[in-house]
MIMI-396380 format. One record per residue (C-alpha): x, y, z; residue in three letters. Coordinates in steps of 0.001 Angstrom, whole numbers, plus 500000, padded with zeros to 6 digits. Last residue first. Layout:
# MIMI-396380
xx->X; yy->Y; zz->Z; rest->ALA
...
***
This chain:
# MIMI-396380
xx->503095; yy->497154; zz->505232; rest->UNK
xx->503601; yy->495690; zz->508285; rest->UNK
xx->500104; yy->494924; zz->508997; rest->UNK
xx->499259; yy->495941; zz->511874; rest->UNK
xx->501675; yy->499012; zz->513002; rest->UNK
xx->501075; yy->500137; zz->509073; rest->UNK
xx->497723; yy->500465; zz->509648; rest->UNK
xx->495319; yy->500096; zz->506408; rest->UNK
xx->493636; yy->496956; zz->507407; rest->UNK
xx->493048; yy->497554; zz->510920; rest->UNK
xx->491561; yy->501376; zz->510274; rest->UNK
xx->487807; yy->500777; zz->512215; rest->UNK
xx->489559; yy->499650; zz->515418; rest->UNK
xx->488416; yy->497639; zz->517715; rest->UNK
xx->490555; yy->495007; zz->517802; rest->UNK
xx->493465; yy->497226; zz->517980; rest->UNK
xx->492705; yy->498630; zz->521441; rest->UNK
xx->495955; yy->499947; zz->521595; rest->UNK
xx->497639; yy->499715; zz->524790; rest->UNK
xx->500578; yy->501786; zz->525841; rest->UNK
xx->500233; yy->504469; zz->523770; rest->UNK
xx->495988; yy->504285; zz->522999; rest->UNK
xx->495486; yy->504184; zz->519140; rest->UNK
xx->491669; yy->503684; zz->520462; rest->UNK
xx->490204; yy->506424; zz->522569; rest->UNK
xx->492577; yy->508971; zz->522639; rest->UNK
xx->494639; yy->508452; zz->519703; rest->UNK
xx->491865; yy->508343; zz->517417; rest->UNK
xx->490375; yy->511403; zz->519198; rest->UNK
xx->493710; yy->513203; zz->518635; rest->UNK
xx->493621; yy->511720; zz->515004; rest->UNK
xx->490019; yy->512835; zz->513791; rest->UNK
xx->490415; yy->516250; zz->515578; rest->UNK
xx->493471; yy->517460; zz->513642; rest->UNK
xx->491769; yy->515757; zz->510619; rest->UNK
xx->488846; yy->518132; zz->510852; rest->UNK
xx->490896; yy->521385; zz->510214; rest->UNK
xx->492830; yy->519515; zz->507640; rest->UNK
xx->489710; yy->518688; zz->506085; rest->UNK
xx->489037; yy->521927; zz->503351; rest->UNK
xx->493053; yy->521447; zz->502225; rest->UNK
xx->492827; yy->517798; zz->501349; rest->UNK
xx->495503; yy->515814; zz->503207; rest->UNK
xx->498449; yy->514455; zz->501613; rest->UNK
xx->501285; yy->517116; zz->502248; rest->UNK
xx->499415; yy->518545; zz->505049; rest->UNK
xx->500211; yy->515359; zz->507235; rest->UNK
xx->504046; yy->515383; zz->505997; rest->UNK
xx->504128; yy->519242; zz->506980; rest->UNK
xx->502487; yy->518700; zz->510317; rest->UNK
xx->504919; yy->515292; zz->511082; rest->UNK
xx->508048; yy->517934; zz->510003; rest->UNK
xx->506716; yy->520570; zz->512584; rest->UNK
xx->506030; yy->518318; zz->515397; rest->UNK
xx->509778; yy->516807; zz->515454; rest->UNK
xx->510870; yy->513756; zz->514764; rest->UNK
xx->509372; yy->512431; zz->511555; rest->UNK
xx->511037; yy->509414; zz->510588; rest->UNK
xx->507860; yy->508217; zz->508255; rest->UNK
xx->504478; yy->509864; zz->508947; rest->UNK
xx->500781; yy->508004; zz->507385; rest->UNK
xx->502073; yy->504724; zz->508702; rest->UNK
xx->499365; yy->503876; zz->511509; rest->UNK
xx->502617; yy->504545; zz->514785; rest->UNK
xx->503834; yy->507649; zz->512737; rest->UNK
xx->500767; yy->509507; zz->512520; rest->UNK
xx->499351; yy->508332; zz->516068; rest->UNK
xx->502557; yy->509256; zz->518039; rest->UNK
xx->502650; yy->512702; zz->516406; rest->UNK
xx->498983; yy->513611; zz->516720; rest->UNK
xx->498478; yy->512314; zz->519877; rest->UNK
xx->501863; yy->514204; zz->521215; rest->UNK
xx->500351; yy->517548; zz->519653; rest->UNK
xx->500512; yy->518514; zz->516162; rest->UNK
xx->497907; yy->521298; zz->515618; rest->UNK
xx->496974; yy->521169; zz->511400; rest->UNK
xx->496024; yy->524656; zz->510075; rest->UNK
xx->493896; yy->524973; zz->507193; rest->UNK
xx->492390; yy->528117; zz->508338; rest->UNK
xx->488069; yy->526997; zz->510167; rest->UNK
xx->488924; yy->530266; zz->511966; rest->UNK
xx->487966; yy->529026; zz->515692; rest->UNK
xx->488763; yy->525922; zz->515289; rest->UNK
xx->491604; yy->525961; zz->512788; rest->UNK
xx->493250; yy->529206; zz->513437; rest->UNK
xx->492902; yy->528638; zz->517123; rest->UNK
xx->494396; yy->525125; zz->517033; rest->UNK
xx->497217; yy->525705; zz->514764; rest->UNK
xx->498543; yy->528831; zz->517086; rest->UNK
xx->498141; yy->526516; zz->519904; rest->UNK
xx->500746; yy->523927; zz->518076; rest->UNK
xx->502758; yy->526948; zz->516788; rest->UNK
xx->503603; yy->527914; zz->520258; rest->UNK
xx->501160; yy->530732; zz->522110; rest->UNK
xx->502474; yy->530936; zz->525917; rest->UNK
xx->503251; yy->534712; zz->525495; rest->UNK
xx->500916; yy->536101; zz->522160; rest->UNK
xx->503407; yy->536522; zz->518674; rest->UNK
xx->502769; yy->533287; zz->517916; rest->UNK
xx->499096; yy->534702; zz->517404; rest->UNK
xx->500157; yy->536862; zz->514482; rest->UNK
xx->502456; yy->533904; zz->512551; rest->UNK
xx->499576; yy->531927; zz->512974; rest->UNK
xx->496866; yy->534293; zz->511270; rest->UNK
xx->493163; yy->534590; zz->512742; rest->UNK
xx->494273; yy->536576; zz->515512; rest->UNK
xx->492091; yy->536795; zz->518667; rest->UNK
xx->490685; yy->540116; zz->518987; rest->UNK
xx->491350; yy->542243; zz->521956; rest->UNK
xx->491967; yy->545233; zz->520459; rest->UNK
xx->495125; yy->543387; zz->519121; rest->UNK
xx->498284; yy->545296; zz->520186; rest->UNK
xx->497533; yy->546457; zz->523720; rest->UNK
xx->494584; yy->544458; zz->524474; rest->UNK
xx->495511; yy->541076; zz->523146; rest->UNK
xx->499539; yy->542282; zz->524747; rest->UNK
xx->498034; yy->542053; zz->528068; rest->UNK
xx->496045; yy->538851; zz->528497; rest->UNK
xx->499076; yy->536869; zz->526453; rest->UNK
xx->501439; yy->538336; zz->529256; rest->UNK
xx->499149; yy->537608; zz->532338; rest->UNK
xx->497766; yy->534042; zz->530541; rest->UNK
xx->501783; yy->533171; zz->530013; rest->UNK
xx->502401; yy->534060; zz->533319; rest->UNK
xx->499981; yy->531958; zz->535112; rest->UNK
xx->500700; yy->529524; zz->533058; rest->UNK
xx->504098; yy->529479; zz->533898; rest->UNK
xx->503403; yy->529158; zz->537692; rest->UNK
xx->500737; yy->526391; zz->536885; rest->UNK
xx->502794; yy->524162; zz->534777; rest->UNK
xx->500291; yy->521068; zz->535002; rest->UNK
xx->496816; yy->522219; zz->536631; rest->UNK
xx->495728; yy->522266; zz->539733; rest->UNK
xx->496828; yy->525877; zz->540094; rest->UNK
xx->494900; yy->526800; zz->537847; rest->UNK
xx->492567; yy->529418; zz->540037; rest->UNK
xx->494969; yy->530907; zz->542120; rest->UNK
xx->497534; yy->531459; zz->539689; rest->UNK
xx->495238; yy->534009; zz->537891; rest->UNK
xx->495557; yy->536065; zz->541349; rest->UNK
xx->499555; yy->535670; zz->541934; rest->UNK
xx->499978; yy->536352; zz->538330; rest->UNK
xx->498155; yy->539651; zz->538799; rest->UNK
xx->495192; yy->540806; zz->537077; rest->UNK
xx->494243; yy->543818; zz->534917; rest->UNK
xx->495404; yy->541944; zz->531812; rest->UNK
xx->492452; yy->538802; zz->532570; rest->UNK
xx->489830; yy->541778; zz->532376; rest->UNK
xx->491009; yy->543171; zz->529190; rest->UNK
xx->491159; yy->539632; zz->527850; rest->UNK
xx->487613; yy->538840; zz->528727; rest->UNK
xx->485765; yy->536998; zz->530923; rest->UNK
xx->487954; yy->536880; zz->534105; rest->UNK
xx->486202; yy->535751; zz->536848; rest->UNK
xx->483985; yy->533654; zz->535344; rest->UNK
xx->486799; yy->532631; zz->533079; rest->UNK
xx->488554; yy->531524; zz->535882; rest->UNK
xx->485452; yy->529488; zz->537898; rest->UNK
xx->484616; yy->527829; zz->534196; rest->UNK
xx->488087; yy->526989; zz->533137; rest->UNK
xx->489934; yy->524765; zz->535841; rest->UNK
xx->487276; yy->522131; zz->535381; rest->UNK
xx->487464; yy->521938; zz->531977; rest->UNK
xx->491201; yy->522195; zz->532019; rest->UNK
xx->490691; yy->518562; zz->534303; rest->UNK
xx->489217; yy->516860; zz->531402; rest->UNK
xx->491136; yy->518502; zz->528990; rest->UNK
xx->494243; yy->516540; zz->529957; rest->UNK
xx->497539; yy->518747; zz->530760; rest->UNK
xx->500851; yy->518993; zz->529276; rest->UNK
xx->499855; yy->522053; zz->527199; rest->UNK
xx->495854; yy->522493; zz->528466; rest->UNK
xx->496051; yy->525404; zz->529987; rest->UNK
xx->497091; yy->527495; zz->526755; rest->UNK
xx->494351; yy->525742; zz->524826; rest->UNK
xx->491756; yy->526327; zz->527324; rest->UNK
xx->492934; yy->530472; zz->527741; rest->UNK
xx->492645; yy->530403; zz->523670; rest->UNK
xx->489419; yy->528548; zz->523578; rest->UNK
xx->488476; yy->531285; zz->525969; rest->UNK
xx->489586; yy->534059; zz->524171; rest->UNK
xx->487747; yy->532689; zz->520624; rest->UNK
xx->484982; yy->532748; zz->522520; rest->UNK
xx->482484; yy->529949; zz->524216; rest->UNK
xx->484633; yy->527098; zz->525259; rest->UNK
xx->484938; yy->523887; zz->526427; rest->UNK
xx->487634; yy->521236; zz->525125; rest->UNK
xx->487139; yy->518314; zz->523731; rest->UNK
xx->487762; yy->519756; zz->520652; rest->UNK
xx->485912; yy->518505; zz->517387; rest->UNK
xx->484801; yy->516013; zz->515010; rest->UNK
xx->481664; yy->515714; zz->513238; rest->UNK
xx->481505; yy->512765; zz->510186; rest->UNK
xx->483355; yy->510452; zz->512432; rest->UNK
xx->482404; yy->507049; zz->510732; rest->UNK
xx->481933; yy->507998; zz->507359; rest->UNK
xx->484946; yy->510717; zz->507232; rest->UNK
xx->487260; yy->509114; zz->509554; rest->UNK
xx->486777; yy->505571; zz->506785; rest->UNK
xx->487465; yy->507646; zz->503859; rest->UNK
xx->490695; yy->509684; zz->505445; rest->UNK
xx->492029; yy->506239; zz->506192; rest->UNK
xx->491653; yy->505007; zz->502832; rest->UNK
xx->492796; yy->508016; zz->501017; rest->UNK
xx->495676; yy->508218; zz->503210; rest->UNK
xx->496703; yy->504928; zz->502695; rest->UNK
xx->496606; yy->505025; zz->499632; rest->UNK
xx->499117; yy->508187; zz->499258; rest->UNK
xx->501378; yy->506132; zz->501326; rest->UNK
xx->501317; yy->503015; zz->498860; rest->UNK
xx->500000; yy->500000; zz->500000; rest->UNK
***
């Protein structure tokens, strides 16, 4: 099976059985997608959705968040991975939304790499989700999955598994791919364990069949 088959295959079974795919993440606005994003680097989305709701109470907005100190936004994640940095990261990004942005989220990635705590992984997410760009997030799912079915080969970093992804991918589902592989790896390409007899892809994985 060629690469480019396998893509096609794969691509045609996400697309019947997961027809709507999305973050497992809660959010209203494009801020607080961007606050859930931020929180959840290292961290499962399970417990940012608890984090989120009492913070973003509090702080709404980004103006809102910028008028805060670390020590205050620190008091609501701290059960969260990384809290200190956080902290920080939701302080800086808070700030520089208002002062350069207007508070508008940016639709472009180069723009919201700009934001403290934004890498290009976050930067993906945002434009995809909330912008519907073809932008594909490479997280550790995304990255272990890809290479583990056979649509990556000797990809190492993020970056080079995004642009191998994108390379065979149709432009108008890269946004929906993202969500198709994290949820993939999730639920069924699981790292230590995958539940390969229930999965939908058997005959076109490469960690099955060898080929």
């Amino acid at each position: 099976m060629t690469k480019k088959e396998r893509f096609e295959k794969i691509i045609e079974y996400f697309q019947k059985e997961k027809p709507v795919a999305k973050t497992e993440l809660h959010y209203g606005t494009p801020f607080e997608l961007l606050v859930a994003v931020i929180l959840s680097a290292q961290c499962t989305d399970k417990r940012v959705n608890i984090i989120t709701p009492a913070l973003l109470e509090r702080f709404p907005t980004a103006y809102e968040m910028a008028q805060a100190s670390m020590d205050e936004i620190f008091g609501y994640i701290k059960s969260c991975s990384y809290p200190n940095n956080k902290a920080k990261h939701l302080a800086g990004m808070s700030k520089m939304l208002v002062e350069k942005f207007n508070e508008v989220v940016p639709d472009d990635v180069k723009e919201l790499q700009k934001l403290p705590g934004v890498g290009r992984k976050t930067a993906n997410v945002i434009a995809s989700v909330v912008y519907q760009k073809p932008a594909l997030a490479v997280d550790t799912h995304v990255h272990r999955v890809s290479k583990r079915i056979g649509l990556t080969t000797n990809a190492k970093t993020p970056l080079e598994t995004e642009k191998q992804l994108i390379k065979y991918i149709p432009e108008e589902l890269i946004p929906i791919a993202h969500h198709w592989l994290i949820l993939h790896g999730r639920y069924v390409c699981i790292a230590r364990k995958p539940k390969c007899e229930s999965c939908g892809i058997q005959a076109y994985c490469k960690y099955l069949t060898g080929k």
